[in-house]
DRENDO-1510 file (C-alpha; in Angstrom, 1 decimal, always signed):
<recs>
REC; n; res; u; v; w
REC; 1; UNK; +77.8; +144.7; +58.7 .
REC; 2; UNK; +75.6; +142.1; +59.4 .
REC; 3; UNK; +78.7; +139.8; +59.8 .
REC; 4; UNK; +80.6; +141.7; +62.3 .
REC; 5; UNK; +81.5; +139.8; +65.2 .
REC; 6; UNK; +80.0; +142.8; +67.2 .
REC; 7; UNK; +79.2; +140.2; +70.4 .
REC; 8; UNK; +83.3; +139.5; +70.1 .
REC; 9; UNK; +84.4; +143.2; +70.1 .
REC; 10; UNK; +81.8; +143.9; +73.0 .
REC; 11; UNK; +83.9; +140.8; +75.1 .
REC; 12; UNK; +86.9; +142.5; +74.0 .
REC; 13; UNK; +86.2; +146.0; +75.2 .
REC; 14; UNK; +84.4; +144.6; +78.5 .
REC; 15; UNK; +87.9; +142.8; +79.4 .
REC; 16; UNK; +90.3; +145.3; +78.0 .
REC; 17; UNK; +88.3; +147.7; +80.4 .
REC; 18; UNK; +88.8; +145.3; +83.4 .
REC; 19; UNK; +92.3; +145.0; +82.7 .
REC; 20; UNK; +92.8; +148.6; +82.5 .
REC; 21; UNK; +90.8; +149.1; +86.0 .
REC; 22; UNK; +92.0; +146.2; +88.0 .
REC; 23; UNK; +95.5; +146.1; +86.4 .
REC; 24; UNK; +96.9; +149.5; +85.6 .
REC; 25; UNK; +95.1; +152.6; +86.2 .
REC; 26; UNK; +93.6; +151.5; +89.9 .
REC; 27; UNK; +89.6; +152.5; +88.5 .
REC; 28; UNK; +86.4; +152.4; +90.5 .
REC; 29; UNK; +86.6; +148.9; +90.4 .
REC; 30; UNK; +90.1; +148.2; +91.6 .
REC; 31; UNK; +89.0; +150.8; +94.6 .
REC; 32; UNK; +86.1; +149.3; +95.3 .
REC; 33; UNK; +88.0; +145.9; +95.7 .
REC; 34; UNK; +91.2; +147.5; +97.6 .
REC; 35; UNK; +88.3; +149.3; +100.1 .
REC; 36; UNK; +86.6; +145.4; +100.9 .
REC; 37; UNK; +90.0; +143.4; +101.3 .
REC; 38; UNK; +91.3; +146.7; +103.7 .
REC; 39; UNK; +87.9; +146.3; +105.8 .
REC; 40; UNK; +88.1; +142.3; +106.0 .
REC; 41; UNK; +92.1; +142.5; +106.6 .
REC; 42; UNK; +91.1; +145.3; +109.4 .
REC; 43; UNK; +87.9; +143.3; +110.9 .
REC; 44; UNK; +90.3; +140.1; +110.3 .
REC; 45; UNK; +93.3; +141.7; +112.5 .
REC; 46; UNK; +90.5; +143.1; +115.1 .
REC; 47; UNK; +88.9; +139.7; +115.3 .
REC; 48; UNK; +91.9; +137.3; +115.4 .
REC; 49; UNK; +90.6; +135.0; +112.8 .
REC; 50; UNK; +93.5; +132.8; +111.2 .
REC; 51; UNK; +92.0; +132.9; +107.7 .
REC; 52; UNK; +89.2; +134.2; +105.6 .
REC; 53; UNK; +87.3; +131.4; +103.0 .
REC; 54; UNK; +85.2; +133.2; +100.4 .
REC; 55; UNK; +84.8; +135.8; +102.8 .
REC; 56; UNK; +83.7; +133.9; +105.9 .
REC; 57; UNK; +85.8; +134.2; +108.5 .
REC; 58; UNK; +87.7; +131.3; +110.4 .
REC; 59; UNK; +88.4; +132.0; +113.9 .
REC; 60; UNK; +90.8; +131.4; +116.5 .
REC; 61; UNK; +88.4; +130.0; +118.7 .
REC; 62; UNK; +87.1; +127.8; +116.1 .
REC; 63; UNK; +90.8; +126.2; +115.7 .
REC; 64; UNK; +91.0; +126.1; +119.7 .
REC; 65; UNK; +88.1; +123.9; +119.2 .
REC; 66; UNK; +89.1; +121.8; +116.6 .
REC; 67; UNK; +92.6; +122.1; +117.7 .
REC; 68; UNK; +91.2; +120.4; +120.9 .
REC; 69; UNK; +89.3; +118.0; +120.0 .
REC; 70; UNK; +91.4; +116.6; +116.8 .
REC; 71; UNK; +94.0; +115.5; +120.5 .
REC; 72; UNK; +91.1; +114.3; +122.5 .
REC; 73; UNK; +90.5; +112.2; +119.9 .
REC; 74; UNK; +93.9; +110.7; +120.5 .
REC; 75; UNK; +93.5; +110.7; +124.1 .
REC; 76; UNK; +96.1; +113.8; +124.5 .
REC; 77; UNK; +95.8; +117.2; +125.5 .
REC; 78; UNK; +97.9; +120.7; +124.5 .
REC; 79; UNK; +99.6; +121.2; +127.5 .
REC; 80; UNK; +101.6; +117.4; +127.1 .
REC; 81; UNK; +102.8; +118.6; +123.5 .
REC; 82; UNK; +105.7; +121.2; +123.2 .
REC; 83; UNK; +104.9; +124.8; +122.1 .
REC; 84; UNK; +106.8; +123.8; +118.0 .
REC; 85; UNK; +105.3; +120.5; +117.5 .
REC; 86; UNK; +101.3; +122.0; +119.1 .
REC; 87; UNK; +102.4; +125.4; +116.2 .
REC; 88; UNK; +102.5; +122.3; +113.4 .
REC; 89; UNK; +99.6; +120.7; +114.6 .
REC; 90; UNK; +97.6; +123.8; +114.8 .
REC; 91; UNK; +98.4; +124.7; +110.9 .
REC; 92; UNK; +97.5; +121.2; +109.8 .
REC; 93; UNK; +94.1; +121.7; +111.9 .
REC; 94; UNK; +94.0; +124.4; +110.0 .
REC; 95; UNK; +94.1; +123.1; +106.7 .
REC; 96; UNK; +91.2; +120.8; +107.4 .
REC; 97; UNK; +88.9; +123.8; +108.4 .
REC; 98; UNK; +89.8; +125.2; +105.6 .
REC; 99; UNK; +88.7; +122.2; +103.2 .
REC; 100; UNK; +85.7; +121.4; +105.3 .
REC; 101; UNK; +84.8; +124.8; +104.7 .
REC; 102; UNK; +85.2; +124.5; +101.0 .
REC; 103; UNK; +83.1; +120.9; +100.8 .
REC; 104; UNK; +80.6; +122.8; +103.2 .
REC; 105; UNK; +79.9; +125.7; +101.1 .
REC; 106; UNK; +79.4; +123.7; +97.9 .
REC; 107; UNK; +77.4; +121.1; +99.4 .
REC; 108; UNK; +74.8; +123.8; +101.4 .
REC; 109; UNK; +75.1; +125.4; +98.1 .
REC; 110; UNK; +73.6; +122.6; +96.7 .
REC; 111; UNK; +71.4; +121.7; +99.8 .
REC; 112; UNK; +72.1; +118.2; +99.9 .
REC; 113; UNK; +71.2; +116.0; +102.9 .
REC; 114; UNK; +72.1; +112.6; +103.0 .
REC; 115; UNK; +69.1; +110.1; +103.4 .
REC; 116; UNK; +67.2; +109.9; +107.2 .
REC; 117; UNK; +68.3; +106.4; +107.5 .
REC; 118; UNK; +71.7; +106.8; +106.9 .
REC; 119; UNK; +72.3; +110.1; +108.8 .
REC; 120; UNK; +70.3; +108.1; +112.1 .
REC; 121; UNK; +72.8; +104.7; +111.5 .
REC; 122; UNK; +75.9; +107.1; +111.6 .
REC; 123; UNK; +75.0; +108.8; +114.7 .
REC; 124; UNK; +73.9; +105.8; +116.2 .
REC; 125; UNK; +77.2; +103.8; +115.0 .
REC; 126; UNK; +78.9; +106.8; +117.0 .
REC; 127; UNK; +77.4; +106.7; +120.0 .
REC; 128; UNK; +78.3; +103.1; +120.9 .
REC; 129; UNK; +81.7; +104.4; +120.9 .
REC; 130; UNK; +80.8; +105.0; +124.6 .
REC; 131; UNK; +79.8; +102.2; +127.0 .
REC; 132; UNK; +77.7; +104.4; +128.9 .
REC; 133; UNK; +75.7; +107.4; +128.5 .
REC; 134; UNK; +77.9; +109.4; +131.3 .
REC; 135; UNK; +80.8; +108.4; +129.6 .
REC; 136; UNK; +79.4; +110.2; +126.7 .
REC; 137; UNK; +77.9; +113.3; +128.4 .
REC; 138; UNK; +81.3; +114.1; +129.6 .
REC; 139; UNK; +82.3; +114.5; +126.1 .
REC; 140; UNK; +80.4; +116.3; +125.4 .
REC; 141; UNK; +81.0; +118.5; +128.0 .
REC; 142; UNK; +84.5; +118.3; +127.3 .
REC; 143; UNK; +84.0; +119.4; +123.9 .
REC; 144; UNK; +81.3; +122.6; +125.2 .
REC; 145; UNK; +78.2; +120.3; +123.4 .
REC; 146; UNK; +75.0; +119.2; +124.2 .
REC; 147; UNK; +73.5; +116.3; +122.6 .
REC; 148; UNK; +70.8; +118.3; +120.2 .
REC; 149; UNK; +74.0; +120.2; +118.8 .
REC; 150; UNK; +76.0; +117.1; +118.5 .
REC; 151; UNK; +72.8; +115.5; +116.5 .
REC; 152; UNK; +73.2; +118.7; +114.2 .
REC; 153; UNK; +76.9; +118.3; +113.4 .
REC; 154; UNK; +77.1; +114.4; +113.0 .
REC; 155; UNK; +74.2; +115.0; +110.6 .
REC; 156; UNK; +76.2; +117.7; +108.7 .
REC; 157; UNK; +79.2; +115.9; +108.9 .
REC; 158; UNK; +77.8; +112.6; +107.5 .
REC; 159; UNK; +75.8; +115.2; +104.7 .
REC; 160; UNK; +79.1; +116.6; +103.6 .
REC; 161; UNK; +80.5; +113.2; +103.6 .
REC; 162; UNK; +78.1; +111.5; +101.3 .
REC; 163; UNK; +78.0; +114.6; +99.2 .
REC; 164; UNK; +82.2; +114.5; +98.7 .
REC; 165; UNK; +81.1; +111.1; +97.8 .
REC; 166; UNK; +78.8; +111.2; +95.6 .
REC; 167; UNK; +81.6; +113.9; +93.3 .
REC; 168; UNK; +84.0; +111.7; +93.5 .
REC; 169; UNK; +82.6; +107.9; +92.5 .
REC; 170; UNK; +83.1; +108.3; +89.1 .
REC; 171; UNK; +86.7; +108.8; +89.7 .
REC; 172; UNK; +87.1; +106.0; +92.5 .
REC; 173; UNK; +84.9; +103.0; +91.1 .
REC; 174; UNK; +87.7; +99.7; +90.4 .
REC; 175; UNK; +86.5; +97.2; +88.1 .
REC; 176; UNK; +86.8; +93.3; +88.3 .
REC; 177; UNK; +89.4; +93.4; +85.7 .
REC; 178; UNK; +91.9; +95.8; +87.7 .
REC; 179; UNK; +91.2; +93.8; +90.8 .
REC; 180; UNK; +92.2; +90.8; +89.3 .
REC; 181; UNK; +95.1; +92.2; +87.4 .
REC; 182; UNK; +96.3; +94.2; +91.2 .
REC; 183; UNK; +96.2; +90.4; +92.1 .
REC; 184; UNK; +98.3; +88.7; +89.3 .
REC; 185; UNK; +100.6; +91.6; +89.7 .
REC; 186; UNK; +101.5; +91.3; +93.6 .
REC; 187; UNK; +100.5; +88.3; +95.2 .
REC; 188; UNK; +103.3; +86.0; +94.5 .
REC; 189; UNK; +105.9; +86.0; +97.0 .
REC; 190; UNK; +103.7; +88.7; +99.2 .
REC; 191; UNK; +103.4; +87.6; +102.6 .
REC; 192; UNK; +99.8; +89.8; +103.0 .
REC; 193; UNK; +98.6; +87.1; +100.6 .
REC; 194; UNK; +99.6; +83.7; +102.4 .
REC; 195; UNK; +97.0; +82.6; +105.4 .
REC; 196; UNK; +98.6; +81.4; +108.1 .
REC; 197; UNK; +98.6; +78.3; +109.8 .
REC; 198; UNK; +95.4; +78.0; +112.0 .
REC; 199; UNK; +93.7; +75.6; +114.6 .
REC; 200; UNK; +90.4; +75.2; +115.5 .
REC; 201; UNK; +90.6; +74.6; +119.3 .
REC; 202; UNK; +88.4; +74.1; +122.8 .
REC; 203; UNK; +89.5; +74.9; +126.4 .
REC; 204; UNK; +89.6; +74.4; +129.9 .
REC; 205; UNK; +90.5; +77.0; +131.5 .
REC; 206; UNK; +91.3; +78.1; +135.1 .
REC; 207; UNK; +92.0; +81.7; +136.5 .
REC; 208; UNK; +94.8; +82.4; +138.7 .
REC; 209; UNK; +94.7; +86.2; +138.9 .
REC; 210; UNK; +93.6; +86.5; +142.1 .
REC; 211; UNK; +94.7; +83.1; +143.5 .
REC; 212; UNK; +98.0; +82.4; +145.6 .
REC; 213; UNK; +97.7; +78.8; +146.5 .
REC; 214; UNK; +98.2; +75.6; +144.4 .
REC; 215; UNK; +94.4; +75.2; +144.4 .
REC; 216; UNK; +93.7; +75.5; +140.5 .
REC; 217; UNK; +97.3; +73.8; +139.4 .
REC; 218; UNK; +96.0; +70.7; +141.8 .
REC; 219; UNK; +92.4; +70.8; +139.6 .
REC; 220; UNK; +94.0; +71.0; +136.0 .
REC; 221; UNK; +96.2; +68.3; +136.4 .
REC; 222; UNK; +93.2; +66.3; +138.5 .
REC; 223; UNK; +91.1; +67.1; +135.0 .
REC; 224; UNK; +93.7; +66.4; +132.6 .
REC; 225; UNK; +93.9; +62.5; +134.3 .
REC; 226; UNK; +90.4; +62.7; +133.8 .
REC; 227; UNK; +90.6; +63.6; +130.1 .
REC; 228; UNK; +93.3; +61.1; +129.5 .
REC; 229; UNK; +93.1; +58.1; +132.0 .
REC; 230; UNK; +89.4; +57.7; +132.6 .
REC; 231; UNK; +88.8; +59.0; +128.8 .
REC; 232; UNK; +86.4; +62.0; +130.6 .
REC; 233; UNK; +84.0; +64.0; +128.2 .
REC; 234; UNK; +85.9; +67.2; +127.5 .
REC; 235; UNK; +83.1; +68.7; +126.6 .
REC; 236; UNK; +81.0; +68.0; +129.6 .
REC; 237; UNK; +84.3; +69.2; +131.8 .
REC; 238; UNK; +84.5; +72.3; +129.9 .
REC; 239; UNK; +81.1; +73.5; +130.9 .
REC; 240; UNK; +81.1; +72.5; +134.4 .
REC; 241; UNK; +85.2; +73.7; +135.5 .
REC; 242; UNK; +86.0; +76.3; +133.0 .
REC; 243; UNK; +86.0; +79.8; +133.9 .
REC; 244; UNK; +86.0; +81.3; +130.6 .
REC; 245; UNK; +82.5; +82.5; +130.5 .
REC; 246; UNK; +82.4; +83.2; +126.5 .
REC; 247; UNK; +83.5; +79.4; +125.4 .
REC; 248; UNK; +82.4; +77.2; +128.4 .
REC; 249; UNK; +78.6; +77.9; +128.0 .
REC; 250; UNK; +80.1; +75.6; +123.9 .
REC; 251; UNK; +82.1; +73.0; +125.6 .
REC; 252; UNK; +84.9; +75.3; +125.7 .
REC; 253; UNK; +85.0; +75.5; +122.1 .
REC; 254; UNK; +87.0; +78.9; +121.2 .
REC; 255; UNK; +87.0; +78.3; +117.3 .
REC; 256; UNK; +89.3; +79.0; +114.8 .
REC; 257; UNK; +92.8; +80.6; +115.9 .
REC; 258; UNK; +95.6; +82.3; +114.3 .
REC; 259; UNK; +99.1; +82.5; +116.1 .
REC; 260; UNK; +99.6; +86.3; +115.1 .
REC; 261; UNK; +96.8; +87.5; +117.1 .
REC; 262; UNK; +98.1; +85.5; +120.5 .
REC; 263; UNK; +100.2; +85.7; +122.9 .
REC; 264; UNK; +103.5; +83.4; +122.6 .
REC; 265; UNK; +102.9; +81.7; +125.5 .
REC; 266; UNK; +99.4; +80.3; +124.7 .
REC; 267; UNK; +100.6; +79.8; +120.9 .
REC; 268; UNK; +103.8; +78.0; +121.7 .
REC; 269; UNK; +102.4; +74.9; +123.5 .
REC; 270; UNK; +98.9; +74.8; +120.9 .
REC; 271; UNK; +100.3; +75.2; +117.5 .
REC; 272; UNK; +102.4; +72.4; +118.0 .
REC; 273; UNK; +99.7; +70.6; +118.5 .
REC; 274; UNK; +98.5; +67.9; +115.6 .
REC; 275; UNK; +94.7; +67.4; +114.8 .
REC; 276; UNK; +93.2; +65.2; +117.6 .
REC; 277; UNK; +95.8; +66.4; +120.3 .
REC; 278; UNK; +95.2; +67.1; +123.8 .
REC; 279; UNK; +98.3; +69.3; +125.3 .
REC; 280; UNK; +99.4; +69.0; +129.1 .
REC; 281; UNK; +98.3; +71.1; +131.5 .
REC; 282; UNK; +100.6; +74.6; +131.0 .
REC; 283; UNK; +100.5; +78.5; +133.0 .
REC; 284; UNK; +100.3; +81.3; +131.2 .
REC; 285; UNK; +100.2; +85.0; +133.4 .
REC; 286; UNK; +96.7; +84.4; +133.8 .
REC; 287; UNK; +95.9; +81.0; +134.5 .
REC; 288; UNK; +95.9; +77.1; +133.5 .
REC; 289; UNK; +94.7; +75.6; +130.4 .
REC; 290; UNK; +94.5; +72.6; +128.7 .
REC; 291; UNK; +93.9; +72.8; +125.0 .
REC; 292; UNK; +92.8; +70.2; +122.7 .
REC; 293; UNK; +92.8; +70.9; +118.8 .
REC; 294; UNK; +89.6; +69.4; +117.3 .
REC; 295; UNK; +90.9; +70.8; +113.3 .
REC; 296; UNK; +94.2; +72.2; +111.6 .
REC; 297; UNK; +95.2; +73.8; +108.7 .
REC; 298; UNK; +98.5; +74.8; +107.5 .
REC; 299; UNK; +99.8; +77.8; +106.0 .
REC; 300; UNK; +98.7; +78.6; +102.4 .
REC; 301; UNK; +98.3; +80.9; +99.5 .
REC; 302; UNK; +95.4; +83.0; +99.7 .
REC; 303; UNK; +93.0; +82.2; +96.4 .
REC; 304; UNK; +91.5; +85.6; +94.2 .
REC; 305; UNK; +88.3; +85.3; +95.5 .
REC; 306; UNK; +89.1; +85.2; +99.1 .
REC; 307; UNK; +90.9; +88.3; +98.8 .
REC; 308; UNK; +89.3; +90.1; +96.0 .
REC; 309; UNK; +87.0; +92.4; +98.1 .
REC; 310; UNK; +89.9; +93.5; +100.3 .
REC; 311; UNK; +92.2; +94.3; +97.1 .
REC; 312; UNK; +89.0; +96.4; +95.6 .
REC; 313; UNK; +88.7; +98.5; +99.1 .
REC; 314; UNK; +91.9; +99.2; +98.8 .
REC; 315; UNK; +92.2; +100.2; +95.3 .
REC; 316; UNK; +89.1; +102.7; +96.0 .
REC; 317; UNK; +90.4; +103.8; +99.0 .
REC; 318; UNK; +94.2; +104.8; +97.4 .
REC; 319; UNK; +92.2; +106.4; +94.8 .
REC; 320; UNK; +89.9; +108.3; +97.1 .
REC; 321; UNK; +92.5; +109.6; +98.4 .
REC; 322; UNK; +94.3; +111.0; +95.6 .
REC; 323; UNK; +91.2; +112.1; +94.1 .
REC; 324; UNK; +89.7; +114.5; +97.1 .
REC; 325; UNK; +93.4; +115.7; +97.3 .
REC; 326; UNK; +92.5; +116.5; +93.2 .
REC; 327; UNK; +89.6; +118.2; +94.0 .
REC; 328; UNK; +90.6; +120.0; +96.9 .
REC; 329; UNK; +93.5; +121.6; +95.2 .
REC; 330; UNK; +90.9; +122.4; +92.7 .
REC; 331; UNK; +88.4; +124.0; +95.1 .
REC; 332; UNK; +91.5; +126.1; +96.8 .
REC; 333; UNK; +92.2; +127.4; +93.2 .
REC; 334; UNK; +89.2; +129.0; +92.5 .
REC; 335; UNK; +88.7; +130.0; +96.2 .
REC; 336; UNK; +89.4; +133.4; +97.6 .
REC; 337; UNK; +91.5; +132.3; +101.0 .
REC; 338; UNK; +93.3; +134.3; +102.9 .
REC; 339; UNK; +95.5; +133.2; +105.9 .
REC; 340; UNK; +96.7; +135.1; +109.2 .
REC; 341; UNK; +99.9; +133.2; +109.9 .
REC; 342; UNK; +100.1; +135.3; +113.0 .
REC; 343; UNK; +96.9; +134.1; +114.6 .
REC; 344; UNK; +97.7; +130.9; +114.5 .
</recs>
């Protein structure tokens, strides 16, 4: 007898009773369980939460919140929004209370707080979102916060954030090798991986926002003779005529351009400049210029290393994606969630 799998049997029995409880006969157990979900369906209805997460409840003030601030973040508000598209909104609000409910309770669980120094850079990286500190106190207002409960959340936030993380990186990490072969698979032919052509350029520049006469017009062609007749330091013009604070204070140096990031009709008369060239005088919608191009390069193929960091970002980030979706879905599983559709 000293062979019997007696620890099996017990196993066994134990389930076969569950089974028998829960399942089929509606035992002490399977009362006791109907009596709990009847009281949090009851308090639920009472309350008008939208969903239950491992018995805490989500409310409908907590989605109004949330609901709120996920369109001030993109600068609209509820009433702009018609009552359908605000219903789909809501749900997929929703759905991210509901996971940042799940990452909460595992990471308090584990009581994991990110590092001091990286929970003070984070709130102080979002905080100069705001040029002034009334700009910032009425959102805070707008959102029903004061600063002390903002420092709380951001430091919770940025917790459950490293935490999520810190699961995840063994999933997410890209090695040299799949960076390079990304590369060797897509660049050719990929217009992401060509640089464009570029000039390295200085100014003189004259405002004519707030000017109706021929007064600046007169003084950038009276400069340009200067530049090209008398052979004028362009430099020395620059700092003493130009009303483009940021370069003039360098000679009216403005550094290295690209003509995707300009507007046409500044690119058009400069890129056809050569290396060396000094352009006429020419308007744009805000004033006069004249441009001379002190370097040039043309349009090439990128090389691996000047784009192997941005490949490995994206790599990680693709996968980080998938992989919190992964472990989500996992969390969900093994959750007890219930949802109030009619709440919502």
């Amino acid at each position: 007898m000293k062979n019997f799998p007696w620890r099996i049997v017990l196993y066994l029995v134990f389930i076969l009773y569950l089974l028998i409880d829960l399942k089929w006969c509606g035992g002490p157990l399977r009362q006791a369980y109907q009596s709990r979900r009847d009281v949090t369906i009851k308090a639920a209805i009472e309350n008008r939460w939208v969903a239950i997460v491992n018995l805490e409840p989500i409310t409908g003030g907590q989605l109004d919140l949330a609901t709120f601030r996920h369109l001030y973040q993109r600068g609209k508000h509820g009433d702009e929004i018609p009552e359908k598209n605000l219903q789909m909104i809501r749900r997929a609000v929703l759905q991210q209370l509901i996971n940042e409910t799940l990452v909460r309770h595992y990471a308090d669980g584990e009581n994991f707080t990110a590092p001091t120094e990286e929970i003070e850079r984070y709130i102080t990286s979002w905080k100069s979102q705001f040029a002034t500190e009334d700009e910032m106190a009425g959102r805070l207002e707008a959102q029903g916060l004061t600063e002390a409960e903002l420092d709380e959340e951001l430091t919770r936030v940025w917790s459950r954030k490293r935490w999520l993380e810190k699961r995840i990186l063994p999933a997410v990490k890209v090695t040299d090798e799949e960076v390079r072969a990304w590369f060797d698979a897509n660049h050719e032919g990929d217009e992401d991986f060509i640089e464009p052509v570029k000039v390295h350029a200085r100014q003189i520049f004259l405002s004519t926002v707030e000017v109706e006469d021929d007064s600046k017009e007169t003084l950038i062609r009276d400069l340009h003779a200067r530049l090209t007749v008398e052979d004028a330091d362009f430099s020395e013009l620059a700092k003493q005529y130009s009303e483009d604070e940021r370069s003039k204070k360098r000679g009216g140096d403005i550094n290295w351009l690209a003509a995707d990031r300009l507007p046409d009709e500044f690119t058009k008369p400069v890129f056809q400049l050569k290396k060396g060239e000094l352009s006429p005088p020419f308007q744009t919608k805000i004033g006069w210029y004249i441009v001379e191009i002190l370097d040039r390069q043309e349009e090439r193929p990128q090389t691996f290393d000047e784009v192997a960091e941005e490949i490995q970002d994206h790599l990680e980030s693709e996968r980080t994606i998938e992989t919190i979706k992964v472990l989500m879905k996992k969390y969900r599983t093994i959750a007890n969630i219930q949802l109030f559709p009619e709440h919502i």
